[in-house]
C-alpha positions, 0 to 999 in steps of 0.5 A, a space after each residue: 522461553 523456559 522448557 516449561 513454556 514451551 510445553 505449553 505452547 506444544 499442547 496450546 498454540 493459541 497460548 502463543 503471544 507476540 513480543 511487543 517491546 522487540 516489534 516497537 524496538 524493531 519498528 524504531 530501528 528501521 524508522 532511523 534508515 531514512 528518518 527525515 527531520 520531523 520523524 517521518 521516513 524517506 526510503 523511495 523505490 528501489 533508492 539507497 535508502 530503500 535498499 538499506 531497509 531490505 538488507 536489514 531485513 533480511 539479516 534479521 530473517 536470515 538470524 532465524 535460519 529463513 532463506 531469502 530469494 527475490 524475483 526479477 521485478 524485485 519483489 523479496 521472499 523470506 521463506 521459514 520452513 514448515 514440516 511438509 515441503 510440498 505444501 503450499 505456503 502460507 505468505 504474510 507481507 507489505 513493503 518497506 518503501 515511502 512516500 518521499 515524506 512518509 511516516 514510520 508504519 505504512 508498510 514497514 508494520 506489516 512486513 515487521 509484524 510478519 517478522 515478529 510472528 516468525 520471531 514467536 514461532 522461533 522462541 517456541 521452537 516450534 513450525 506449522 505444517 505449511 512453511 510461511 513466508 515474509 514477502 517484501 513487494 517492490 514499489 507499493 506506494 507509487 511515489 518514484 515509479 507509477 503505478 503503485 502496487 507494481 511489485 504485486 502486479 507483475 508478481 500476479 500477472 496483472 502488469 507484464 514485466 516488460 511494461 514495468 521494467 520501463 516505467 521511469 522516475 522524474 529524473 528518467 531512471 527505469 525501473 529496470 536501472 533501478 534494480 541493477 544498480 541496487 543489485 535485487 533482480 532475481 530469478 524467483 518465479 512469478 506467479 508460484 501458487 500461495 495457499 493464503 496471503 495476510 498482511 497487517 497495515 496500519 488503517 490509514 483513516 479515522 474509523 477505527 480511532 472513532 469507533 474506539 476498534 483496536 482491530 479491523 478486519 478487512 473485507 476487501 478493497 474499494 474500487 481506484 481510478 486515477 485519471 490524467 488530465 490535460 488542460 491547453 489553453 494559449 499562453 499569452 504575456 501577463 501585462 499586454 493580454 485582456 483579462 477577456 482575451 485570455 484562454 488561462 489553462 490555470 484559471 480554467 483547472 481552478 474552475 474545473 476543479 471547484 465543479 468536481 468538488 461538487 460533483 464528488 458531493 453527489 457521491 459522498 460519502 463513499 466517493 471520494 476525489 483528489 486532485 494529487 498532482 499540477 504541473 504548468 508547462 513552461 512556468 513563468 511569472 509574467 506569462 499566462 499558463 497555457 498548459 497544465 497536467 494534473 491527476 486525478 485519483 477517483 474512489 468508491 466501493 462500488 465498481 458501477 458507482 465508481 463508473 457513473 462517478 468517471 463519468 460524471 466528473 469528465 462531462 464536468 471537466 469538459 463543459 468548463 472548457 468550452 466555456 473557457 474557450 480550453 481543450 480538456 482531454 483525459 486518459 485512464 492511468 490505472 484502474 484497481 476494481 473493488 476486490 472482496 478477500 476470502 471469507 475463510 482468510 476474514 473469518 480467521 482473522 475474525 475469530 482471532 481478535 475475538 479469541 484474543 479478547 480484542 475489540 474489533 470490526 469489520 471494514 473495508 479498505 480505502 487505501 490500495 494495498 498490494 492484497 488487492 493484487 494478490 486477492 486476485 492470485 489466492 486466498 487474501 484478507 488483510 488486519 488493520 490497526 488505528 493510526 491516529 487521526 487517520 493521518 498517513 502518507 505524512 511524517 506525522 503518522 503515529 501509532 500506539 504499540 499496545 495496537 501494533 502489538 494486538 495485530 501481530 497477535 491477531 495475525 500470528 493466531 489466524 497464520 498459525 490456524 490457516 498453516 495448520 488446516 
């Protein structure tokens, strides 16, 4: 930057604009650390590959003089010093895990595009008065450890450490191997105090893209159930049992699962329903099942809707097995209430895009998100970006970088405003 520009910075920080070329580059650059064949990323929990993306992060922060600390479930925290120490700081973030088939922007946009702002404050030499940092946070997407969002959980004291630590992946590695063998415990405290928490994210649905909105500025979070769920029936030999004699747990979940299809029409289009994950015990060909698991993931805006909605797909669940002659029984895994974020963190975002010239609107989040959490610990908004086709957690998901671009903006203007308040 030319000392002409950074005058004019100094006198006009909304003049500040992020490098668009240097976040896509930075983008592309993390998305070859676990690329997978079809141009998705595959850097689970906690696994080499994830570990590689964290240690090029924090090479890149630490190039900018940031220091770099970690707690003991993992969580990172890139810290860029503000003028007054005291002062609480200003945090922006996501996580840099995947599905095991994922694509290259859930998650990594927000944590790259925090960097980017960082970036942008460096190239005009100058910082806000609160410090502001960059926080990583540990298993977000819940495909190795359940549940997702633990990081953030532990962080806010909604998970004990203890619980976390001892969550295992499907090959019996805890949390708590994970970590030592990938060398990210640490001693940072849990819970320290944030004066706002912002984190940019891809949409992850189709409304932005339709409504031809290059900004969502998001009002909170929509309430998340996921259930387990348990199917016995008999297992029995394929070719000597009677089509009537037969208690199949297989043809019994398919029953059960076209009657919560019906059931989630009585709550659409809000409520939404999914079937994630079925396991039949002890698989084989010729044998009738006679055990299944299965998950199912339950969604809606309204926390009293969300519970009529609970409650209505168990009376389903269980009037299809008496008349199948099965036992059905169903436990909670995780609940994640509706959450509202900070009307002065959404009005700053707000105010941003439309300062910026962006077109944009307000939304709320189907996905969970680790500001869910955090909402719950301080001031919290987050900024979403159109992905095409609402298409996520698929090596397919795509972006446009003049989109990636704007949201840094927008999050650099509203991190800048709340750090200078």
């Amino acid at each position: 930057m030319s000392s002409q520009q950074h005058d004019a910075v100094s006198d006009d920080p909304a003049a500040l604009r992020v490098n668009g070329e240097r976040l896509w580059q930075n983008l592309m650059e993390m998305a070859a650390i676990g690329a997978t064949d079809k141009g998705g990323n595959s850097r689970l929990t906690l696994s080499p590959e994830d570990s590689a993306g964290r240690r090029k992060f924090i090479a890149d922060c630490q190039q900018l003089g940031m220091t770099v600390t970690s707690d003991a479930i993992g969580n990172l925290f890139c810290r860029y010093a503000g003028t007054d120490s005291r002062a609480d700081a200003v945090v922006m973030g996501s996580h840099l895990d995947t599905q095991p088939k994922g694509g290259r922007f859930d998650g990594v946009y927000g944590v790259l595009a925090a960097l980017e702002v960082i970036r942008t404050f460096s190239d005009a030499g100058i910082r806000p008065k609160r410090s502001v940092e960059i926080a990583v946070w540990t298993n977000e997407e819940g495909a190795r450890f359940t549940p997702a969002m633990m990081g953030s959980a532990v962080f806010a004291g909604i998970m004990p450490l203890a619980e976390a630590l001892e969550r295992q992946d499907s090959d019996g590695i805890s949390v708590e191997r994970a970590l030592k063998q990938e060398q990210w415990a640490g001693e940072s405290p849990f819970g320290r105090p944030f004066d706002a928490y912002f984190e940019a994210h891809i949409e992850q649905g189709p409304v932005l893209e339709a409504s031809q909105r290059t900004i969502g500025v998001v009002t909170g979070g929509q309430a998340i159930r996921w259930l387990d769920i348990t199917v016995e029936g008999h297992s029995a030999h394929a070719g000597t049992t009677p089509m009537a004699s037969r208690r199949d747990a297989l043809l019994a979940v398919a029953a059960m699962a076209a009657e919560l299809e019906r059931v989630a029409a009585r709550f659409a289009p809000e409520g939404m329903l999914t079937i994630g994950e079925l396991t039949i015990a002890s698989p084989s060909r010729n044998t009738i099942p006679g055990s299944i698991t299965l998950s199912l993931d339950l969604r809606h805006p309204d926390d009293e809707v969300l519970a009529r909605f609970d409650s209505e797909c168990r009376l389903a669940l269980a009037a299809v097995a008496e008349g199948r002659g099965v036992q059905v029984t169903v436990k909670q895994h995780w609940l994640s209430a509706a959450t509202p974020f900070d009307s002065d963190c959404v009005d700053r975002v707000d105010s941003a895009a439309r300062m910026l010239g962006y077109i944009h609107q307000r939304i709320i989040s189907g996905a969970g998100h680790d500001a869910i959490h955090i909402a719950k610990h301080c001031p919290t908004t987050m900024i979403f970006i159109p992905c095409a086709g609402g298409i996520s957690h698929n090596e397919a998901e795509s972006i446009e970088p003049d989109h990636a671009e704007q949201g840094a903006n927008v999050l650099l203007q509203a991190v800048w405003g709340r750090a200078n308040r």
